[in-house]
mmCIF file as gemmi writes it, N, C-alpha and C atoms, coordinates in Angstrom:
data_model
loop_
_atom_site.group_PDB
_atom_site.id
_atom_site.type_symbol
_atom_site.label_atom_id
_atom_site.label_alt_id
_atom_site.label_comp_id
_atom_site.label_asym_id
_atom_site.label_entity_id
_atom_site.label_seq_id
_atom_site.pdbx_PDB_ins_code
_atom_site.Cartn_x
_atom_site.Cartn_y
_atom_site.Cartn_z
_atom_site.occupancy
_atom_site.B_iso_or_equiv
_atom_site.pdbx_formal_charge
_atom_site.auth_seq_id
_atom_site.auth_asym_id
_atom_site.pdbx_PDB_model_num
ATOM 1 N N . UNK Axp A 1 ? -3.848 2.259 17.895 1 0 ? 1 A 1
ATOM 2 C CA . UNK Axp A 1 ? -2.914 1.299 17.394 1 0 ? 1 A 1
ATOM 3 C C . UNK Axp A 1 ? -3.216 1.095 15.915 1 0 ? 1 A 1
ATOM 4 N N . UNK Axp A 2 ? -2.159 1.086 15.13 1 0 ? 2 A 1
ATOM 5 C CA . UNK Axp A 2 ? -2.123 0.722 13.671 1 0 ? 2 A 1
ATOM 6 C C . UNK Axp A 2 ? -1.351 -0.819 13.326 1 0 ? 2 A 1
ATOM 7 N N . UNK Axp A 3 ? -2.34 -1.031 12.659 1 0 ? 3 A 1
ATOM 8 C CA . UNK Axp A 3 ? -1.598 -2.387 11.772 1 0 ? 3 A 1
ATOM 9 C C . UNK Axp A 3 ? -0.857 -2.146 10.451 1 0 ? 3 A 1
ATOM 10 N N . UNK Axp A 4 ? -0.013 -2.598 10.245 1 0 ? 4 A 1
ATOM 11 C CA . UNK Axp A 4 ? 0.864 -2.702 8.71 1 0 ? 4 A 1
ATOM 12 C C . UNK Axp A 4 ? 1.387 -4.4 8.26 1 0 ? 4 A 1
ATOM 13 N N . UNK Axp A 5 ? 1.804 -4.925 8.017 1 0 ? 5 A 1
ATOM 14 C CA . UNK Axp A 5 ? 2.736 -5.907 7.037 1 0 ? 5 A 1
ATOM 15 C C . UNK Axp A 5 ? 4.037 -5.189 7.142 1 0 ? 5 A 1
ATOM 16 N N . UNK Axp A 6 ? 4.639 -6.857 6.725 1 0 ? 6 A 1
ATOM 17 C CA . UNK Axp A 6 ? 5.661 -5.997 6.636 1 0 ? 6 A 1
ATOM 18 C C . UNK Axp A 6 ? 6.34 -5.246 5.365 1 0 ? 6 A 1
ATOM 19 N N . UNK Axp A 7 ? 4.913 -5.231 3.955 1 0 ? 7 A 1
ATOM 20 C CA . UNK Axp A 7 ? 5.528 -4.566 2.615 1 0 ? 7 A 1
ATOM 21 C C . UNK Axp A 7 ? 5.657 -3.3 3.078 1 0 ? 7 A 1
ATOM 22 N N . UNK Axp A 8 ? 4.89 -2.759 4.257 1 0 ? 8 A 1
ATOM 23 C CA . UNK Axp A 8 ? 4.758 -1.235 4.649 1 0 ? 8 A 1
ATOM 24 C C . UNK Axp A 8 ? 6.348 -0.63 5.227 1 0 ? 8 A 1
ATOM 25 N N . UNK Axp A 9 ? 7.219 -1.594 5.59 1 0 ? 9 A 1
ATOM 26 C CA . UNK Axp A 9 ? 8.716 -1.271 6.319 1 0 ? 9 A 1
ATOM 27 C C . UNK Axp A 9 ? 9.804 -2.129 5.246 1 0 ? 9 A 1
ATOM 28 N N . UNK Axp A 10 ? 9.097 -2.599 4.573 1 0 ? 10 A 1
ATOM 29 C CA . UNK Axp A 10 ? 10.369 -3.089 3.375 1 0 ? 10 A 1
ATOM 30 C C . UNK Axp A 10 ? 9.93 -3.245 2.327 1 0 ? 10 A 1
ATOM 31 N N . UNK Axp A 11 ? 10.426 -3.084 0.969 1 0 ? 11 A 1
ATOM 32 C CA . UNK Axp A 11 ? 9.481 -3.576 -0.095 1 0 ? 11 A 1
ATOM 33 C C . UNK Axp A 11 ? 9.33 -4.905 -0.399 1 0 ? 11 A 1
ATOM 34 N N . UNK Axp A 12 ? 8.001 -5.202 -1.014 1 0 ? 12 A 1
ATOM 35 C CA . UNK Axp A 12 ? 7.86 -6.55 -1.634 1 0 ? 12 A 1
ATOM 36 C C . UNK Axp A 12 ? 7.702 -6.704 -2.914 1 0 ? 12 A 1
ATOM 37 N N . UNK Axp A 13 ? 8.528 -7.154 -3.496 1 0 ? 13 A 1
ATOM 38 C CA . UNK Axp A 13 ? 8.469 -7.734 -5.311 1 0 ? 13 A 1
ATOM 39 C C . UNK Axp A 13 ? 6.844 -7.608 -5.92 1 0 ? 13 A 1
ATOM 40 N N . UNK Axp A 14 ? 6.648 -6.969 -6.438 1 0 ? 14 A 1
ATOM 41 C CA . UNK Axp A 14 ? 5.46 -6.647 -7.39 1 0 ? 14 A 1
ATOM 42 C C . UNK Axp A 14 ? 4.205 -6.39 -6.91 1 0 ? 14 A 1
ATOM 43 N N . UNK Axp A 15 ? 4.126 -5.691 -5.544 1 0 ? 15 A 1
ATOM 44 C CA . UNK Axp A 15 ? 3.154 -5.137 -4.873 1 0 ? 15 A 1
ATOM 45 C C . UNK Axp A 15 ? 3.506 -4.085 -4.172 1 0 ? 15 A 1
ATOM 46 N N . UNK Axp A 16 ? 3.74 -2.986 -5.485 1 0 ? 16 A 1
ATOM 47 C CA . UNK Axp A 16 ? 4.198 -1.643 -5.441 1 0 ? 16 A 1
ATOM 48 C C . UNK Axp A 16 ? 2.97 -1.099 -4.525 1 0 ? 16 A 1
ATOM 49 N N . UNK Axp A 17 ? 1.401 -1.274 -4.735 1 0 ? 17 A 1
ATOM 50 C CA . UNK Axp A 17 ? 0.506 -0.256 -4.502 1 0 ? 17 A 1
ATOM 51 C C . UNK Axp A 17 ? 0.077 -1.125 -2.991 1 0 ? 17 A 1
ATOM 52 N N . UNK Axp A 18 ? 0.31 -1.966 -3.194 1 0 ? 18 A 1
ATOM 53 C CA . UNK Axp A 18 ? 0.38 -2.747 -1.149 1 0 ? 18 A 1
ATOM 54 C C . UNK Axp A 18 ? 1.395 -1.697 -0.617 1 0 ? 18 A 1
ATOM 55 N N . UNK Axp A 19 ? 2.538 -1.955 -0.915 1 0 ? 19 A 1
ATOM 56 C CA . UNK Axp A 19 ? 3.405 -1.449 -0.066 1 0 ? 19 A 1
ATOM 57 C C . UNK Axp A 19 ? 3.463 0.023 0.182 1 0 ? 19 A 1
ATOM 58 N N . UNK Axp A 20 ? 2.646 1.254 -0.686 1 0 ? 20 A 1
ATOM 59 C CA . UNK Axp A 20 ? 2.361 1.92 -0.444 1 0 ? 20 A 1
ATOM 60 C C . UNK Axp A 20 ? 1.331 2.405 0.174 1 0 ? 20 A 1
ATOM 61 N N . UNK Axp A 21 ? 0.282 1.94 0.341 1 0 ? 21 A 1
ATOM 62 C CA . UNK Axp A 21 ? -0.879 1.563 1.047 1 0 ? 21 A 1
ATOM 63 C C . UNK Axp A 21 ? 0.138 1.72 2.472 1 0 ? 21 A 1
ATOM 64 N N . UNK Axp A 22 ? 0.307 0.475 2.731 1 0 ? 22 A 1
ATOM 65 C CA . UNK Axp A 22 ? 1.352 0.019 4.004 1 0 ? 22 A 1
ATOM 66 C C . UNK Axp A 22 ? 2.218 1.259 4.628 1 0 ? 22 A 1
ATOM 67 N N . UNK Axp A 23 ? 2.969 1.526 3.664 1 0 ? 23 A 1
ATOM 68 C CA . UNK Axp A 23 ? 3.873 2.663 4.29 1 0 ? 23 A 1
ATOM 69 C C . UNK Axp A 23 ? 2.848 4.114 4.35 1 0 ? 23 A 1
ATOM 70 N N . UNK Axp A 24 ? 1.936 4.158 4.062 1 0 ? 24 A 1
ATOM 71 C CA . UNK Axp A 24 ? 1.341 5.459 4.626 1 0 ? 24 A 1
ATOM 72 C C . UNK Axp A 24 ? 1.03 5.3 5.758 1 0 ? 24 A 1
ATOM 73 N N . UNK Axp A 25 ? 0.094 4.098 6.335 1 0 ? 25 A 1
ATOM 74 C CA . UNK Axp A 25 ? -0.081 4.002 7.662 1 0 ? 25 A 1
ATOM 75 C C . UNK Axp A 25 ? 0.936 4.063 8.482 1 0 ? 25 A 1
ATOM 76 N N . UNK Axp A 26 ? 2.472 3.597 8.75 1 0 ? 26 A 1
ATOM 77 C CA . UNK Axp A 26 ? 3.438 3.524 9.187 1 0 ? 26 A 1
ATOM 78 C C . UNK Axp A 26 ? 4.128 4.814 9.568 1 0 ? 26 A 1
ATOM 79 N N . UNK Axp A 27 ? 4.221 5.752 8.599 1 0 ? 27 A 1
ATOM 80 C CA . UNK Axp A 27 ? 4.565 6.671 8.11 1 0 ? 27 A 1
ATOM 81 C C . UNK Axp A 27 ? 3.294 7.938 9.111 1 0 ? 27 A 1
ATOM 82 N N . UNK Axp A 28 ? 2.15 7.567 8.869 1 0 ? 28 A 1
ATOM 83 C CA . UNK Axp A 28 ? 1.415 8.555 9.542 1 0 ? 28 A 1
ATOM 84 C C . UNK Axp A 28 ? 1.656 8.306 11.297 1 0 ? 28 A 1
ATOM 85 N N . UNK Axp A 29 ? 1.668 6.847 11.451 1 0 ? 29 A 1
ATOM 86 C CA . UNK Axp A 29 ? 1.965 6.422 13.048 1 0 ? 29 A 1
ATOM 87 C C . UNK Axp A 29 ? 3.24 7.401 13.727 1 0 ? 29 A 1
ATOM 88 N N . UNK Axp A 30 ? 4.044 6.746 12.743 1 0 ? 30 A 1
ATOM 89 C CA . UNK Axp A 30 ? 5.781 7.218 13.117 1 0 ? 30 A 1
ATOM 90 C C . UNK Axp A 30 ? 5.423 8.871 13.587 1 0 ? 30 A 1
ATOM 91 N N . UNK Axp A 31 ? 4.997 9.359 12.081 1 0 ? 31 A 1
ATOM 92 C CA . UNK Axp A 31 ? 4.385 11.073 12.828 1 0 ? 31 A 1
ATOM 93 C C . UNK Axp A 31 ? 3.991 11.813 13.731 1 0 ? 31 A 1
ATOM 94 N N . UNK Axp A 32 ? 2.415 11.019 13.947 1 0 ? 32 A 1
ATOM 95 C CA . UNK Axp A 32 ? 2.338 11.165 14.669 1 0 ? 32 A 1
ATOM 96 C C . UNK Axp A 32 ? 2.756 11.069 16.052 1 0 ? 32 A 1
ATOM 97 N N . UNK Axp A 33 ? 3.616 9.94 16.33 1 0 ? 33 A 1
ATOM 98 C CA . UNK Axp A 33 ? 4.18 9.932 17.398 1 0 ? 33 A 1
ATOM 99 C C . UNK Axp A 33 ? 5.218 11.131 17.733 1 0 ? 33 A 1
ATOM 100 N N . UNK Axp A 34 ? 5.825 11.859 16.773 1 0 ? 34 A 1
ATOM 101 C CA . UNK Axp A 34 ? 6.647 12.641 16.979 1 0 ? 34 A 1
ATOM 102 C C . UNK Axp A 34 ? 5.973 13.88 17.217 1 0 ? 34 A 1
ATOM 103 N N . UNK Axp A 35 ? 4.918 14.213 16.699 1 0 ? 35 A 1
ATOM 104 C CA . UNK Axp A 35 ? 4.051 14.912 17.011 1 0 ? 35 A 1
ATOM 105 C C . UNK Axp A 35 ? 3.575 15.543 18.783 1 0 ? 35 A 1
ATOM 106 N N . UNK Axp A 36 ? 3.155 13.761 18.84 1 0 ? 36 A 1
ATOM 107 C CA . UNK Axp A 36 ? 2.438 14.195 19.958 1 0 ? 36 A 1
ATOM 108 C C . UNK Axp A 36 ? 3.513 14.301 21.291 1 0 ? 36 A 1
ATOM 109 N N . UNK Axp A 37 ? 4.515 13.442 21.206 1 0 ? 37 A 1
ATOM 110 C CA . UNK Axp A 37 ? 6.087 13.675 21.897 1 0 ? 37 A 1
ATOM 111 C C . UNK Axp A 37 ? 6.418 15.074 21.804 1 0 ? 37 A 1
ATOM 112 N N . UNK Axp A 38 ? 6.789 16.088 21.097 1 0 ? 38 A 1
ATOM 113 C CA . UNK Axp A 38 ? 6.821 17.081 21.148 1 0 ? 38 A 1
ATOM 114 C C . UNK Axp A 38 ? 6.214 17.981 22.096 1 0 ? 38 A 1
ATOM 115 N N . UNK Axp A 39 ? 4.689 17.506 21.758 1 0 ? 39 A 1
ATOM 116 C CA . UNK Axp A 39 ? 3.706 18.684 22.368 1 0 ? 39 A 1
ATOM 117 C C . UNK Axp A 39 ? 2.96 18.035 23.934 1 0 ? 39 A 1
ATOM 118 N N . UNK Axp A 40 ? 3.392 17.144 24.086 1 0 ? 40 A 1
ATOM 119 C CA . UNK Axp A 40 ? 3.809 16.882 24.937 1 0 ? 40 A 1
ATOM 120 C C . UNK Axp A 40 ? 4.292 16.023 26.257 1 0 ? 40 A 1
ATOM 121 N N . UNK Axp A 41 ? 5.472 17.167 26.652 1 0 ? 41 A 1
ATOM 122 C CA . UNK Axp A 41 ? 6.294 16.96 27.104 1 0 ? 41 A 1
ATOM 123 C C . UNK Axp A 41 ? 6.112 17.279 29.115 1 0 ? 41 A 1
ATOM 124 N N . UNK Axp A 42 ? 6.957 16.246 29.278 1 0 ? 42 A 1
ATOM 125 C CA . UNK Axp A 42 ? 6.897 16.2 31.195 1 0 ? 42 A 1
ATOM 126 C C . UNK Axp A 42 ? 7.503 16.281 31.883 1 0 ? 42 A 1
């Protein structure tokens, strides 16, 4: 399980390098989930 905020799924006014921080974790989750959905399958 990953934690984010919510600057990680929307931006927030002058915490450019939060919200990127944020959206990598999100971004790697989301992935991975598609990832492992793919490979597998039942």
């Amino acid at each position: 399980m990953n934690t984010a905020s919510v600057g990680g799924i929307r931006g927030v006014g002058s915490q450019s390098g939060h919200a990127a921080a944020r959206h990598g974790v999100v971004g790697l989750t989301r992935n991975s989930a598609i990832e492992y959905g793919q490979s597998h399958k039942y």
